[in-house]
C-alpha positions in Angstrom: 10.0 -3.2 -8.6 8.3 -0.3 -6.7 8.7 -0.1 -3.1 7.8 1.6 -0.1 9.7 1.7 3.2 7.0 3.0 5.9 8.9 3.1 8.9 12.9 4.1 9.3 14.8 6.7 11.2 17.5 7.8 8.8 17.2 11.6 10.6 19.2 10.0 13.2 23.0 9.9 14.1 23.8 6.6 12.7 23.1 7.9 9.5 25.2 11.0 9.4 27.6 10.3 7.4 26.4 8.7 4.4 22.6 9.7 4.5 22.4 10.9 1.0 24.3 7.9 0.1 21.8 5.7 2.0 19.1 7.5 0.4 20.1 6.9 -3.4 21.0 3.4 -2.5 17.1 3.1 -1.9 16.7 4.7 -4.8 18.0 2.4 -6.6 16.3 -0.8 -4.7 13.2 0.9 -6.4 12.3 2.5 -3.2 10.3 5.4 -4.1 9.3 6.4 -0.6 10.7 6.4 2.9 8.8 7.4 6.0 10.7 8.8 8.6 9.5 8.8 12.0 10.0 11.1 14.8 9.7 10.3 18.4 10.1 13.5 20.6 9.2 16.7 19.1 12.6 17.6 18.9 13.2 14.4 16.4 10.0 15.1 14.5 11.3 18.7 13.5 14.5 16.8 12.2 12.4 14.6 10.2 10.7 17.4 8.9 13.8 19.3 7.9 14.7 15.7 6.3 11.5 15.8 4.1 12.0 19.1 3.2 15.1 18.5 1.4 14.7 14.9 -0.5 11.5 14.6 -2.8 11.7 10.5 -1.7 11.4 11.2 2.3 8.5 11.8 4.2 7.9 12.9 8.1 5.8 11.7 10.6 5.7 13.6 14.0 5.3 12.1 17.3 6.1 10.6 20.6 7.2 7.2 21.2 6.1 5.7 24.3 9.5 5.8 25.7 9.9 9.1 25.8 6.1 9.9 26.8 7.3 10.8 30.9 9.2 13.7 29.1 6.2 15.0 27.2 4.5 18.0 28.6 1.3 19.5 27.4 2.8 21.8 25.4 5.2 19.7 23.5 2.5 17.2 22.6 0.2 20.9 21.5 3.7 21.5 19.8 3.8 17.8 17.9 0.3 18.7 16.5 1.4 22.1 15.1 4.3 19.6 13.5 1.6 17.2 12.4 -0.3 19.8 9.9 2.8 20.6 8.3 2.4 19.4 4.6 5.9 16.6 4.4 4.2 14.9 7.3 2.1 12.1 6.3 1.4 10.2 9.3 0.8 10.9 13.5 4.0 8.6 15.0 5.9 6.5 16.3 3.0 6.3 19.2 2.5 3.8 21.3 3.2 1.5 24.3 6.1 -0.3 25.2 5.5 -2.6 28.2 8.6 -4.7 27.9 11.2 -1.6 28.8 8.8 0.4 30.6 11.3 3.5 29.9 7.9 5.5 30.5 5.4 5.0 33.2 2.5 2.9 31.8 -0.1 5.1 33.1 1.8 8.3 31.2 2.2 5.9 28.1 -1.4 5.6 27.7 -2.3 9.5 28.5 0.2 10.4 25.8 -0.8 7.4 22.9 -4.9 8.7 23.6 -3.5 12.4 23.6 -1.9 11.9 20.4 -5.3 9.3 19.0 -6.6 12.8 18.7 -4.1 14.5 17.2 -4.4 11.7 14.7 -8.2 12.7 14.5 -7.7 16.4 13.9 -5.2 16.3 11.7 -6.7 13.7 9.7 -3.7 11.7 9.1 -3.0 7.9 10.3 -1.1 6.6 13.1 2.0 4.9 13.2 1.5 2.2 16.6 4.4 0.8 18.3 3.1 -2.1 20.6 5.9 -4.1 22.3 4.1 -6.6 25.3 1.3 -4.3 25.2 -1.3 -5.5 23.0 -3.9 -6.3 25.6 -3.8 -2.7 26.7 -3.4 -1.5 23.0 -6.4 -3.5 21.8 -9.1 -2.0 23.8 -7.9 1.4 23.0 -7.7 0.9 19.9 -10.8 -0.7 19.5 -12.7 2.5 21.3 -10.6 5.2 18.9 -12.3 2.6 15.9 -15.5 2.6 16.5 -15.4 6.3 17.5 -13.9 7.3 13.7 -15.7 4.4 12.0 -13.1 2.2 11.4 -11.3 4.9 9.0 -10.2 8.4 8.4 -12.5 10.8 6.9 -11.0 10.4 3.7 -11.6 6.7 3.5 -8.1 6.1 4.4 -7.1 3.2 6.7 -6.9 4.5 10.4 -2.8 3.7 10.5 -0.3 0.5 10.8 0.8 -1.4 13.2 4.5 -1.1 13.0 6.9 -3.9 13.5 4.2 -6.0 14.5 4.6 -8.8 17.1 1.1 -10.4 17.5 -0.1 -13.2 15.7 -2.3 -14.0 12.9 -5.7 -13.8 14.6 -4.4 -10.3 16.3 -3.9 -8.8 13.4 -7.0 -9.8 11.3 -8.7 -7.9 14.6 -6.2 -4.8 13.7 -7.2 -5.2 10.1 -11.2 -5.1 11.1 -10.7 -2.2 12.9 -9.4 -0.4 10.2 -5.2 -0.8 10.4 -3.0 -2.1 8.2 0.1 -4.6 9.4 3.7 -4.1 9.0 5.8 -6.6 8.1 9.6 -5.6 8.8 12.8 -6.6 7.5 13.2 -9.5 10.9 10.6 -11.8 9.0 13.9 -13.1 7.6 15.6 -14.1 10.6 15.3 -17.8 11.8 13.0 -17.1 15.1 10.7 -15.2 13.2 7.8 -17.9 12.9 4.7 -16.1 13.9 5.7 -13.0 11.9 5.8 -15.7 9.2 2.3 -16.9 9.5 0.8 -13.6 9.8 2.6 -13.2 6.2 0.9 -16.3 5.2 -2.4 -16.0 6.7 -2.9 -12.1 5.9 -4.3 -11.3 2.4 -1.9 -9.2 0.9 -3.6 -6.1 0.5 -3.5 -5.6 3.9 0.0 -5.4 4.5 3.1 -3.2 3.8 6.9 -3.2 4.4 9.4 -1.7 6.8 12.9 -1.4 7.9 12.9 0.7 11.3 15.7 1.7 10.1 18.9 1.3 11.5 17.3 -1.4 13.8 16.6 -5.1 12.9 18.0 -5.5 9.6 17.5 -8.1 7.9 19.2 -11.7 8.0 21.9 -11.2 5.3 22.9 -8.2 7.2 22.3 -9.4 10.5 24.3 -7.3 13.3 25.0 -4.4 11.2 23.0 -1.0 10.3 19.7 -1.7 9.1 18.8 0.5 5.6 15.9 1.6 3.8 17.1 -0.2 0.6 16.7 -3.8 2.6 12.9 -3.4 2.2 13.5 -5.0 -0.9 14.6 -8.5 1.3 11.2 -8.3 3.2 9.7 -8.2 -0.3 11.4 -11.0 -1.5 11.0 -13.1 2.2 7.1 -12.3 2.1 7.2 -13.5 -1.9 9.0 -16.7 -0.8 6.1 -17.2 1.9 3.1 -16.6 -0.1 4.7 -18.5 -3.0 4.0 -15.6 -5.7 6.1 -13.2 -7.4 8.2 -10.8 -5.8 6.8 -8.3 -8.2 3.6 -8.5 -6.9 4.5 -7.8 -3.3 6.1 -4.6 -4.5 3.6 -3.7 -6.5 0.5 -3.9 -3.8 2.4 -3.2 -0.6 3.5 -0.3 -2.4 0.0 0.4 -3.5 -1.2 -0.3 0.5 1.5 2.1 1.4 0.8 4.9 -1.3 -3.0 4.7 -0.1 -2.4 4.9 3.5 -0.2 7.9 3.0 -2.3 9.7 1.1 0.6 10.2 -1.7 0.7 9.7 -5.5 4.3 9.2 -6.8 4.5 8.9 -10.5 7.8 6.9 -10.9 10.8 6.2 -8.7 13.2 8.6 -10.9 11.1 11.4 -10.2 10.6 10.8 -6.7 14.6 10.9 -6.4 15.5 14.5 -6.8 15.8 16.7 -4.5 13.0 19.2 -3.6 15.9 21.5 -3.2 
């Protein structure tokens, strides 16, 4: 089964010890691509240098809205530099978090519509984090939309909304104005109702998978390190929702992913070597 993971952060610490490890176990879960998201520009460069070196791992450059008071002008003209470079397929982790509020809202909103445009001029999709915040997101959102069209200028979708915490009808508006939905490894855990009917109510060519990586893995591994390989168990907990074979949610979330990427990966054993 093919498989995409389009959100994890395996540049990071947690992960420096066994990171090659980590990356052939994904391997061989039949993952044959990881995105890995920065969040200061600082971090994006590490996931750059992480892309470089593993043919299966991919960059995106960005600021999360936690660290958005910490952004300056130049590092956010910096990030956009980052966001032409060729291993970086997407303009993230951007967004607004409204339930930490690490960042000024005000600052988190001047730095996701600074970054919108980096997204524009770049010509590469967005990555959205939204926590509490989707009735400030939707509005921007729905102004970037309709000022692209509803997609890139390559046809592609606009981005995804990662680690999505709406419900159905929220995301059906998301997918109208051009995004795809994420559906991450917690759709396993017990609580996880409304990420459950999105899953139901969503056609299946709209969504794709993720671990956020090392964050929120899934049930079966429930308080420890969260892993790109575990994209498989959304797979299977999405199959066991829809009541259709696994193999089909890997082979069109990977499809959903590959598109929104703008990649073309031949087979999983090639997309395992190194591009050292």
């Amino acid at each position: 089964m093919r498989l995409v993971d389009t959100h994890s952060h395996i540049h990071d610490r947690e992960f420096d010890a066994d990171r090659a490890a980590t990356i052939e176990r994904a391997r061989d879960a039949g993952v044959e691509a990881i995105v890995v998201l920065g969040v200061t520009a600082a971090n994006s460069r590490l996931a750059i240098e992480l892309a470089e070196q593993h043919r299966q791992v991919f960059a995106a450059a960005g600021v999360h809205p936690h660290d958005a008071k910490d952004a300056s002008d130049a590092d956010l003209d910096a990030l956009e530099e980052l966001a032409r470079h060729p291993h970086v397929v997407m303009v993230g982790e951007i967004g607004l978090d409204f339930y930490r509020n690490l960042s000024p809202p005000d600052t988190q909103i001047r730095v996701f519509r600074r970054q919108l445009k980096t997204s524009a001029r770049v010509s590469k999709p967005v990555a959205i984090h939204a926590r509490e915040a989707h009735s400030a997101m939707l509005p921007l959102i729905e102004d970037w939309s309709r000022e692209m069209r509803g997609a890139l200028p390559d046809g592609r979708p606009l981005g995804v909304m990662h680690y999505f915490s709406g419900d159905a009808a929220l995301a059906l508006r998301y997918i109208e104005l051009g995004f795809v939905i994420s559906v991450h490894t917690s759709v396993t855990h017990p609580k996880a109702a409304q990420l459950a009917g999105v899953v139901r109510q969503v056609p299946l060519q709209h969504l794709v998978l993720e671990t956020d990586s090392p964050y929120g893995a899934p049930q079966s591994h429930r308080g420890k390190r969260n892993e790109p390989a575990y994209v498989a168990v959304a797979a299977e907990k999405v199959a066991e929702i829809k009541g259709i074979p696994v193999e089909d949610v890997g082979e069109t979330t990977t499809a959903n992913a590959l598109e929104l990427l703008g990649l073309a990966i031949a087979s999983s054993t090639a997309a395992g070597k190194d591009r050292r």
